[in-house]
Residue, then its C-alpha position, 0 to 999 in steps of 0.5 A: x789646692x794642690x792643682x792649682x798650686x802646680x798649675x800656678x808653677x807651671x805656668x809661672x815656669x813657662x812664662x820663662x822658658x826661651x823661645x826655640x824651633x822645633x829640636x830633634x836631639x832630645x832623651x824623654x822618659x815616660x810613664x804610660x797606661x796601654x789599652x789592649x781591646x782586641x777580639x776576646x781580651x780587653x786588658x789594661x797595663x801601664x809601664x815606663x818607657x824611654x825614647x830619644x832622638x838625634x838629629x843627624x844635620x838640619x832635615x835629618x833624625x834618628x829614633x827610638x823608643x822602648x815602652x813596657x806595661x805589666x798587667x792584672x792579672x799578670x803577663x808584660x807587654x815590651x814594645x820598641x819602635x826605632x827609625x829614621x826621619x826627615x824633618x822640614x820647615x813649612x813655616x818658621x814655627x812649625x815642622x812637617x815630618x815623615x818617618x820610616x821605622x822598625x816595630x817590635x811588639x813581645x808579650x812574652x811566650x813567644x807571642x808578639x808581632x813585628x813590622x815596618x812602619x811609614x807616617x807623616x806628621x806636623x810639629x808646631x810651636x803655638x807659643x814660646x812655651x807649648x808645642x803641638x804634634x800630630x801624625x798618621x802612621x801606617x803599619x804593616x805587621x808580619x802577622x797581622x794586616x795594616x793599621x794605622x795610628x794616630x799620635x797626638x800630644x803636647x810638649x810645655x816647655x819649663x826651660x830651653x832644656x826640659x819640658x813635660x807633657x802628654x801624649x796619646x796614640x790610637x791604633x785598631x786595637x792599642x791605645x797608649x797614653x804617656x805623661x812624658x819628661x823630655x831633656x833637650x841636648x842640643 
């Protein structure tokens, strides 16, 4: 009952919510589970995250994003990504991007790893309400080799100025999920 309850408003709110292109001024707070399957260790966490970004003119954004996850049987995972966009239209509906950011991954005990990052990726409204993203990243880590990750995710806007939604990202080794609350500010 309350399911369908929520999914009745959401729907009822997105009927609503105003069309626009894609925003690049925006603060998201997130709640997240991260998946750590590497040689040795398999260990689950889950965490809050906050991440922003602002457009600098018309083709041009600044990001981060800071990401925490605890987990059993103890131990903390920090990461923080922040970095520079471009951003065209390819259509009047949807954004191809390609970024370049600084990775920072601390697990504390002076393990960790850091590295720079290279993607492309595609932003898209489908509706007036529903936006979809999608990218490939490269990563080169300091001590360990390259990787790639894949972010995929969904943006369901309730007004011009808030929207919720999900996003997953996929690497070697890491996969994280987000349930993610996002104000548009400009």
């Amino acid at each position: 009952m309350l399911r369908s309850t929520l999914i009745i408003l959401l729907v009822a709110f997105s009927a609503s919510a105003n069309a626009q292109g894609s925003n690049y001024s925006y603060v998201q707070g997130s709640y997240g589970r991260v998946d750590l399957d590497g040689s040795g260790f398999d260990v689950d966490g889950e965490g809050l995250g906050i991440s922003a970004s602002f457009a600098l003119d018309t083709n041009f954004h600044v990001y981060g994003e800071y990401q925490n996850a605890g987990f059993d049987p103890g131990g903390d995972l920090d990461m923080m990504e922040l970095g520079i966009g471009y951003h065209t239209n390819v259509s009047p509906r949807m954004d191809l991007y390609a970024n370049l950011g600084y990775l920072d991954f601390d697990a504390g005990g002076g393990a960790g790893d850091d590295g720079f990052s290279v993607g492309l990726g595609v932003r898209g409204a489908v509706s007036d309400a529903v936006e979809l993203f999608g990218g490939l990243d490269y990563i080169d880590f300091d001590r360990s080799d390259g990787e790639t990750r894949a972010n995929a995710g969904f943006m369901l806007s309730l007004t011009r100025e808030l929207a919720l939604g999900l996003k997953a990202s996929f690497w070697d080794d890491v996969n994280i999920f987000q349930m993610n609350a996002r104000w548009y500010f400009e």
